[in-house]
RODO-2510 file (C-alpha; in nm, 4 decimals, decimal comma):
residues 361
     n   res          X          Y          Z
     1     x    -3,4100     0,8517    -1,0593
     2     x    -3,2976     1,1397    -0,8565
     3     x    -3,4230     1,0627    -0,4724
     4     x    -3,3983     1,4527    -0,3999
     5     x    -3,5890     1,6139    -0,6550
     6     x    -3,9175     1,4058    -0,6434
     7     x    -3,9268     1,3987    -0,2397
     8     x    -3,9281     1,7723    -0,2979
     9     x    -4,2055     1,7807    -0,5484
    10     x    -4,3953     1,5123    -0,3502
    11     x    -4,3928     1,7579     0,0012
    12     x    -4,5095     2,0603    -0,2618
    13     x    -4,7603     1,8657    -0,4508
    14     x    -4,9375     1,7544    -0,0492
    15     x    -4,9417     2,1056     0,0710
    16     x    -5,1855     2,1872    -0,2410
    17     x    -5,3980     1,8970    -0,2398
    18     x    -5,3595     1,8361     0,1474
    19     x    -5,3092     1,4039     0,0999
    20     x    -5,0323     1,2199     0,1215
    21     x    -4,8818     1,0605    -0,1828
    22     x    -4,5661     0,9782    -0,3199
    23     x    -4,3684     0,7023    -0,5611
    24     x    -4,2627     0,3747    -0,5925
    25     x    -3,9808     0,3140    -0,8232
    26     x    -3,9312     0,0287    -0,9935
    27     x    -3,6715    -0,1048    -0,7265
    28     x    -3,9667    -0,0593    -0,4683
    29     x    -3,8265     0,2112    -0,3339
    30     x    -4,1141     0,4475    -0,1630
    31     x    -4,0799     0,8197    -0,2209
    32     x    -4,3729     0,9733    -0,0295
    33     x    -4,4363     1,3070     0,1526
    34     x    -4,5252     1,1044     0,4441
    35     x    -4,2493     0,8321     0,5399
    36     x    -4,5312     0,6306     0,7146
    37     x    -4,8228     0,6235     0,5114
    38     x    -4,6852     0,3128     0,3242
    39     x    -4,6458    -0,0309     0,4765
    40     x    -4,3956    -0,2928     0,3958
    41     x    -4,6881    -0,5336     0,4102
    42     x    -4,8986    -0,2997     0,1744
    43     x    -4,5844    -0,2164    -0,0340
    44     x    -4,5325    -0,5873    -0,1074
    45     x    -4,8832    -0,6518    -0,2178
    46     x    -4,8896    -0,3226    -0,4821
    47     x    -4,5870    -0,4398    -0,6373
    48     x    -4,7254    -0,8302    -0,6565
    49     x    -5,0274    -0,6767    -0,8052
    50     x    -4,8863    -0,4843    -1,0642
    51     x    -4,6425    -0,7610    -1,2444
    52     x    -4,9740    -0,8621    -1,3814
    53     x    -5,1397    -0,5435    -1,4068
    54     x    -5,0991    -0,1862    -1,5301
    55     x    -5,4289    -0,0089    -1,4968
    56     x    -5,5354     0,2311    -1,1526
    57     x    -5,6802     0,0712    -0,8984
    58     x    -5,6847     0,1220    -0,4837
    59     x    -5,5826    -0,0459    -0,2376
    60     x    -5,6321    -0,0369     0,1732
    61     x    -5,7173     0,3291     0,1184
    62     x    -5,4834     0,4511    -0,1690
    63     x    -5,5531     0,4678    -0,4902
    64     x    -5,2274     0,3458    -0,7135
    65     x    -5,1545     0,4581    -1,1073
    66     x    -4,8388     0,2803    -1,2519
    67     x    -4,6899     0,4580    -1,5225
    68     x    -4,5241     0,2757    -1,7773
    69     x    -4,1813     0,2912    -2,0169
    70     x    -4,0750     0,0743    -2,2822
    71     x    -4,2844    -0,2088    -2,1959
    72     x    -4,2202    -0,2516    -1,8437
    73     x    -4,3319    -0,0162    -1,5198
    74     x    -4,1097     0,2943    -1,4638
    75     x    -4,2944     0,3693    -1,1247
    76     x    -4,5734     0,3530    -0,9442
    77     x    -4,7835     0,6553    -0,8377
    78     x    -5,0250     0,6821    -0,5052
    79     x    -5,2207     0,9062    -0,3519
    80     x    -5,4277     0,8998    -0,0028
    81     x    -5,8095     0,7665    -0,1163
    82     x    -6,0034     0,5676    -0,3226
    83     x    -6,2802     0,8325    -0,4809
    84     x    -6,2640     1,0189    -0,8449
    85     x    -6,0606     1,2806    -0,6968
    86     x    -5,7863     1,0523    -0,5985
    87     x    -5,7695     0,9436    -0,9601
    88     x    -5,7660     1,2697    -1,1100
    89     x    -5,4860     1,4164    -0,8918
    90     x    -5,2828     1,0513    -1,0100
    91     x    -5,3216     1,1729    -1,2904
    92     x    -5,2112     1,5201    -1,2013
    93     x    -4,8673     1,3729    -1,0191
    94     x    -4,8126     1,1890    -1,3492
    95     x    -4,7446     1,5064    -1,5301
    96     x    -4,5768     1,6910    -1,2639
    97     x    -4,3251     1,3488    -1,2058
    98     x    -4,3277     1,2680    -1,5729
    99     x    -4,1789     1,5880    -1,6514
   100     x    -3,9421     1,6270    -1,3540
   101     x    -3,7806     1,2589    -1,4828
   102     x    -3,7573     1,3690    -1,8116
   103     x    -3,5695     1,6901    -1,7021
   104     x    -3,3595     1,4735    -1,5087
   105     x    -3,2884     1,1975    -1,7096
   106     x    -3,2436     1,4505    -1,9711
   107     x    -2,9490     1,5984    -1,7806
   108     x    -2,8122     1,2983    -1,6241
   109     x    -2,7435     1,1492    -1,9802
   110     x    -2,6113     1,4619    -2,0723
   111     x    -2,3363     1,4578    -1,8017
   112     x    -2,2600     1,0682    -1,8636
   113     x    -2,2492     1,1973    -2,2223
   114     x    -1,9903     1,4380    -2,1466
   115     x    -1,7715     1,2150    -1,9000
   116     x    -1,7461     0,9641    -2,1135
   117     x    -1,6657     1,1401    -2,3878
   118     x    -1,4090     1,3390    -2,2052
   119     x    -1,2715     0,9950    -2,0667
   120     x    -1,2351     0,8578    -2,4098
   121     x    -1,4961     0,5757    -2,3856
   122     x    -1,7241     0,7104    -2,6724
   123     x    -1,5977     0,6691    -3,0200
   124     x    -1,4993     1,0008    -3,1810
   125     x    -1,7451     0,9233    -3,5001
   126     x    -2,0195     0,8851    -3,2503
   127     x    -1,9852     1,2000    -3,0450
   128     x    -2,1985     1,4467    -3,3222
   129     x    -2,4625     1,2022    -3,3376
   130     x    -2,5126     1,1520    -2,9635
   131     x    -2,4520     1,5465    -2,8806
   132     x    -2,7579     1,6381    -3,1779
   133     x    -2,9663     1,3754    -2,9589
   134     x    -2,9012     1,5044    -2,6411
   135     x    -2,9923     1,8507    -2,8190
   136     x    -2,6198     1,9764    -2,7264
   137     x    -2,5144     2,2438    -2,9350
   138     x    -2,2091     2,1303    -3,1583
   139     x    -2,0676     2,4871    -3,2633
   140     x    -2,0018     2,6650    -2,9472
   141     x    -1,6762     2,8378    -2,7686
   142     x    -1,5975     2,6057    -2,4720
   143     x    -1,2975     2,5392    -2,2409
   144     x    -1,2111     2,2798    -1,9886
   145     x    -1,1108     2,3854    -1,6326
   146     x    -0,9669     2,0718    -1,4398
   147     x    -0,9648     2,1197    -1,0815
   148     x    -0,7904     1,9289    -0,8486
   149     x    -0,8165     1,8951    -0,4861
   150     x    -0,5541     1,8010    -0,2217
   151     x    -0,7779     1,5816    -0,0338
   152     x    -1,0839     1,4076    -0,0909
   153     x    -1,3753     1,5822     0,0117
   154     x    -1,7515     1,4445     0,0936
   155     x    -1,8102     1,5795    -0,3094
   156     x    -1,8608     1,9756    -0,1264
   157     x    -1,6095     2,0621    -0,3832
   158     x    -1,8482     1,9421    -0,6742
   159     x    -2,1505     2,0803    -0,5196
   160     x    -1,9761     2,3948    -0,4494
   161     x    -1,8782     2,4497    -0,8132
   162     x    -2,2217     2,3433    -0,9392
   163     x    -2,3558     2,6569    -0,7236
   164     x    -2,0947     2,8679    -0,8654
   165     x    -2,2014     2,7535    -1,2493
   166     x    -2,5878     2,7276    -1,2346
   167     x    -2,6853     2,6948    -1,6016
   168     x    -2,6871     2,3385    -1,6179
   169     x    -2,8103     2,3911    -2,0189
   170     x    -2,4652     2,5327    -2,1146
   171     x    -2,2238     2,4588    -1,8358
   172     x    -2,1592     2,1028    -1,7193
   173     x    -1,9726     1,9817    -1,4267
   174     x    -1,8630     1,6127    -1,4218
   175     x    -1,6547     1,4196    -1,1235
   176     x    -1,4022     1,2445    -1,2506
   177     x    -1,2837     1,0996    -0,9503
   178     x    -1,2203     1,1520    -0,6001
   179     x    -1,0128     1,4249    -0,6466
   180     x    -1,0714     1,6007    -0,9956
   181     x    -1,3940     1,7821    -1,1151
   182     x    -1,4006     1,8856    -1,4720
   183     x    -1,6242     2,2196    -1,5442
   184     x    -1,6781     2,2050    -1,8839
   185     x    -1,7820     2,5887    -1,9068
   186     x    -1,9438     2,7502    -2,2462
   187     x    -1,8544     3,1108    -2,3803
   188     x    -1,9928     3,3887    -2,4850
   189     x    -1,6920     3,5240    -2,6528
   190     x    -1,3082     3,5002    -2,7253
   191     x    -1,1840     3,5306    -2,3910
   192     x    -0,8710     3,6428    -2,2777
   193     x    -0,6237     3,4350    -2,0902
   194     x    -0,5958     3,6496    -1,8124
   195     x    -1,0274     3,6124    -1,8297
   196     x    -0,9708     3,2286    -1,7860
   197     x    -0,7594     3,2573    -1,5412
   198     x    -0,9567     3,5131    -1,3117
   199     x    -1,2896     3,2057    -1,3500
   200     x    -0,9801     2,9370    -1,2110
   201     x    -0,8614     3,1866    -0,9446
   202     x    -1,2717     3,2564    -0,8103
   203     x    -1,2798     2,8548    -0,8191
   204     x    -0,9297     2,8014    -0,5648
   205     x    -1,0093     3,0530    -0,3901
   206     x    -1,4148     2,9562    -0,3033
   207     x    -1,2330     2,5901    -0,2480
   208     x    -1,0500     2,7459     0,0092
   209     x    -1,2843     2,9584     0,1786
   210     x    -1,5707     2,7328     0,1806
   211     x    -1,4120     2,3767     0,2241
   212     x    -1,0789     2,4585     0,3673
   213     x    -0,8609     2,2688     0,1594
   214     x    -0,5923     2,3616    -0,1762
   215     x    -0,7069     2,3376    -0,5092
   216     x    -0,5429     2,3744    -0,8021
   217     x    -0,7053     2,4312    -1,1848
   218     x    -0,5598     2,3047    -1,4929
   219     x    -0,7006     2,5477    -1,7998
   220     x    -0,7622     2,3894    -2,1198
   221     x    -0,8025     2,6068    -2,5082
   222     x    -1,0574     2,7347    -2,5978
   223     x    -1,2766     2,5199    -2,8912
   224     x    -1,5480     2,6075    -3,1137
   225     x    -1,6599     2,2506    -3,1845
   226     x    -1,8384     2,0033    -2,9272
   227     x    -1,5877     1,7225    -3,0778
   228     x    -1,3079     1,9064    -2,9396
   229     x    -1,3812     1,9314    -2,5967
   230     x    -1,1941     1,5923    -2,5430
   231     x    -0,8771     1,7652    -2,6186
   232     x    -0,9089     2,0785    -2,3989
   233     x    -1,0007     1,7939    -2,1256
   234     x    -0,6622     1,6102    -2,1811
   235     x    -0,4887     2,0090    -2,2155
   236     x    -0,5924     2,0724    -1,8894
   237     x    -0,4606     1,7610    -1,7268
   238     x    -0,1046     1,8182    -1,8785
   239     x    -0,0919     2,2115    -1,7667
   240     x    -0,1846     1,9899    -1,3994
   241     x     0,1352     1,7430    -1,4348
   242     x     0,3570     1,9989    -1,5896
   243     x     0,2976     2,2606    -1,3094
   244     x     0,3405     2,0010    -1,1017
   245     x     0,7020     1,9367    -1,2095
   246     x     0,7615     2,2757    -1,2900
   247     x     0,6480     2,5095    -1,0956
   248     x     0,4463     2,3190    -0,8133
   249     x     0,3973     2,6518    -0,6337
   250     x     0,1448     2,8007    -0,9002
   251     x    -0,1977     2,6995    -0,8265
   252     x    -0,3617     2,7904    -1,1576
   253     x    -0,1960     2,6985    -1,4789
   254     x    -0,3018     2,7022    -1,8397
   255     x    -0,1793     2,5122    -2,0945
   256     x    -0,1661     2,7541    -2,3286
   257     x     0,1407     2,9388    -2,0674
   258     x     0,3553     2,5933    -2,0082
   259     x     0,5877     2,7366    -2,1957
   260     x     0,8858     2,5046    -2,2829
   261     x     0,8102     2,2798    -2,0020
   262     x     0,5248     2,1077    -2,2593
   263     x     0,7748     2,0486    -2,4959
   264     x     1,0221     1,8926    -2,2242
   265     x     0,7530     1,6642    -2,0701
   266     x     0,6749     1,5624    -2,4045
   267     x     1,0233     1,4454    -2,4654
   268     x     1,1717     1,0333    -2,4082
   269     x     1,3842     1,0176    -2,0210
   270     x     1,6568     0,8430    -2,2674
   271     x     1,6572     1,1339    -2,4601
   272     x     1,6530     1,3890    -2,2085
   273     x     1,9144     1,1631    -1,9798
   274     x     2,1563     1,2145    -2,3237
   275     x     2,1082     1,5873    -2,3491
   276     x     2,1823     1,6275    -1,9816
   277     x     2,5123     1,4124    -2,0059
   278     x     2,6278     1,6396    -2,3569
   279     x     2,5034     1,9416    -2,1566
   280     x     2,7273     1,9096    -1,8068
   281     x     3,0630     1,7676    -1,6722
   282     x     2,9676     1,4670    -1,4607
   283     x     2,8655     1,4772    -1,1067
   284     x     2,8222     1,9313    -1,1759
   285     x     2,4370     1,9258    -1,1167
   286     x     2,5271     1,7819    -0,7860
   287     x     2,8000     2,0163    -0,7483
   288     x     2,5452     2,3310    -0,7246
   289     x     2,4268     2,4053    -0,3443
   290     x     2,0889     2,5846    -0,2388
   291     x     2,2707     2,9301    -0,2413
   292     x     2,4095     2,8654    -0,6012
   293     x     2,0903     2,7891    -0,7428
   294     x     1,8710     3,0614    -0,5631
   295     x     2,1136     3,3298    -0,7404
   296     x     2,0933     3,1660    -1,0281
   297     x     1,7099     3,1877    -1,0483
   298     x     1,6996     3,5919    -0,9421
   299     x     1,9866     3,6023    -1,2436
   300     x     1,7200     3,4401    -1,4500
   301     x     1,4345     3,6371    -1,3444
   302     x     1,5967     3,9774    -1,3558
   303     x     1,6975     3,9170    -1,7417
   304     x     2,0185     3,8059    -1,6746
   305     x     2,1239     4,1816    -1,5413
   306     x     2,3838     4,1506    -1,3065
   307     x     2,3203     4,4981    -1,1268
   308     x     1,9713     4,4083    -1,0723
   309     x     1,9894     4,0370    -0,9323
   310     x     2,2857     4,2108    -0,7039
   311     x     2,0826     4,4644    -0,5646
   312     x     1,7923     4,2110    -0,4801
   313     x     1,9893     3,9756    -0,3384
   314     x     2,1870     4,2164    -0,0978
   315     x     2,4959     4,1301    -0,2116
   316     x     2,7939     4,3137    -0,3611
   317     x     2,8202     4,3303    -0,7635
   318     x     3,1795     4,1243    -0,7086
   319     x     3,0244     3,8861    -0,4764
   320     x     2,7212     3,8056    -0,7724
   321     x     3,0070     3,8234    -1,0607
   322     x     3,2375     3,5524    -0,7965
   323     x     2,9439     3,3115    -0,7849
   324     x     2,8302     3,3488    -1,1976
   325     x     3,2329     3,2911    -1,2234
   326     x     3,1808     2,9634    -0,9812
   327     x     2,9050     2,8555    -1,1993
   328     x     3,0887     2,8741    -1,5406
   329     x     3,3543     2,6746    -1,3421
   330     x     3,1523     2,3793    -1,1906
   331     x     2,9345     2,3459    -1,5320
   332     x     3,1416     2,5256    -1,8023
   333     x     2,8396     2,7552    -1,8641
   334     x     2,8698     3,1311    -1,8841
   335     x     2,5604     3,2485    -1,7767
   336     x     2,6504     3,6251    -1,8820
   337     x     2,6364     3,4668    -2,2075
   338     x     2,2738     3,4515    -2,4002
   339     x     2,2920     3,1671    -2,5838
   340     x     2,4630     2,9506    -2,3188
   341     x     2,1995     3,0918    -2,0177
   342     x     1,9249     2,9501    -2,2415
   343     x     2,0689     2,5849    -2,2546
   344     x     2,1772     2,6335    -1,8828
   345     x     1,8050     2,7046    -1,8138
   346     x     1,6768     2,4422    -2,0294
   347     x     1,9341     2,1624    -1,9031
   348     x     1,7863     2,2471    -1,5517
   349     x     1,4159     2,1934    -1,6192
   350     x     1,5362     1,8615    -1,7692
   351     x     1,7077     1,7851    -1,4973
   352     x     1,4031     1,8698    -1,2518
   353     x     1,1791     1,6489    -1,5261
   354     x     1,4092     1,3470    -1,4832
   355     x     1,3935     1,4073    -1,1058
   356     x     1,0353     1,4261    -1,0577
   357     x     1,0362     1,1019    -1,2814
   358     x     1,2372     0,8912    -1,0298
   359     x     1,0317     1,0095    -0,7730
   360     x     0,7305     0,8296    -0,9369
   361     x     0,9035     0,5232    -0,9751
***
């Protein structure tokens, strides 16, 4: 039972019929619009008297209705007096909180639903039957954004995102743990990647703003079945770890743009140690200093054009053909050459995987 919801309804609900009256819930907990108007002393007695007994009655000036759930009392309702009226605005509150619970309860197994399921501790043949009887629609476009924060928070981040994606019907937001908030987000339409990515950038960027900390998103594919979601979930986390490795710099990364990085995560260290050892002459990686490998990634980005990566890095077209000449020498790669720039670029980002790797360990 939510403690916010019902001490709103309960400070509403004594405006209108100007008593005060609340709930006990079946920890004997007291949820009242007036923190005094309930004793311990009288607070003990009501729940003594109704282990034995479920109908109204009053006590010491209240009049008490327990409301009952599979057999046993969900919660006790009271309201300031003992006359008819009393009794007939009990009866009032137990619509009113009967259908706020049920909204709530409705929603919180909904989200436990969804975590779970995302978490892999619901069985994959059960996840159809429990979505139809949580009333969760099973075809539907969805994706997963993962975000991650850099620090833990006071859970602002989740309650900031749960503003930003109000329709708690459709959208669901679940805390994973301290630092990671999956929005499980349903769509309209086929969106674009570039669509996805402008939702993840509004996300950092409110993150930032609002709670003054880094976040970065993870972007899952799109699915059009509620059985899927599981997998955009776990496609989200990778495009995390792989930017991570990567490209740590990047703050919002889809899976669907990793790129050949996916495949190398994917790949055994023993088999990426091997390829590394076929690849270069022993003891080259080491071989390449800070100003080696920052022309080699403007070579890389300018298409491996030699006027353009000279003219960006203010250098002479000589001094750029000296160090690509260097390069070819310390590795035995030509990186002038297509085919042998590609496994040059490729034995790198192994190289960075392994790295990062150690660094765990």
């Amino acid at each position: 039972m939510n403690v916010r919801y019902f001490q709103q309804i309960t400070h509403q609900m004594r405006d209108v019929m100007n008593r005060d009256l609340g709930l006990i819930t079946d920890g004997g907990f007291v949820i009242a619009s007036n923190d005094n108007c309930i004793s311990n002393t009288d607070l003990e007695c009501v729940l003594s008297f109704t282990e034995d007994n479920i109908d109204t009655f009053t006590y010491n000036g209240f009049t008490y209705k327990p409301i009952v759930a599979m057999g046993k009392i969900d919660y006790i309702i009271f309201v300031k007096g003992d006359d008819s009226l009393a009794r007939n605005y009990a009866d009032i509150l137990q619509v009113s909180f009967s259908s706020v619970k049920s909204l709530y309860d409705d929603k919180h197994d909904r989200l436990n639903f969804i975590k779970n399921f995302l978490l892999d501790n619901i069985l994959p043949g059960d996840v159809l039957a429990k979505a139809a009887e949580l009333h969760l629609s099973i075809e539907a476009r969805r994706v997963v954004f993962l975000i991650q924060t850099e620090k833990i928070t006071d859970f602002s981040a989740l309650e900031l995102v749960e503003n930003m994606f109000p329709n708690k019907q459709s959208d669901f937001i679940v805390s994973v743990d301290e630092n990671n908030i999956a929005l499980v987000k349903e769509l309209d339409n086929e969106p674009s990647l570039s669509e996805l990515q402008t939702i993840a950038k509004n996300i950092c960027n409110n993150i930032n703003s609002e709670i003054m900390t880094s976040a970065s998103v993870g972007i899952g594919t799109v699915v059009s079945n509620i059985k899927e979601i599981a997998r955009s979930y776990k496609e989200a986390r990778v495009a995390l770890e792989v930017g991570k490795v990567f490209d740590d710099e990047k703050k919002i990364l889809s899976y669907e743009d990793l790129g050949i990085g996916r495949l190398i995560y994917q790949l055994p260290t023993t088999l990426c140690e091997l390829f590394l050892t076929e690849v270069f002459k022993k003891g080259s990686i080491e071989e390449l200093d800070q100003e080696i490998i920052f022309t080699i990634q403007k070579f890389f980005e300018n298409n491996l054009n030699v006027s353009e990566t000279s003219r960006q890095l203010y250098v002479h077209r000589n001094t750029l053909v000296y160090r690509l000449d260097k390069i070819q020498k310390i590795t035995g790669l030509d990186l002038r050459i297509f085919d042998q720039a590609i496994i040059f670029k490729v034995a790198m980002m192994v190289n960075k995987y392994l790295t990062s790797n150690t660094t765990k360990i």
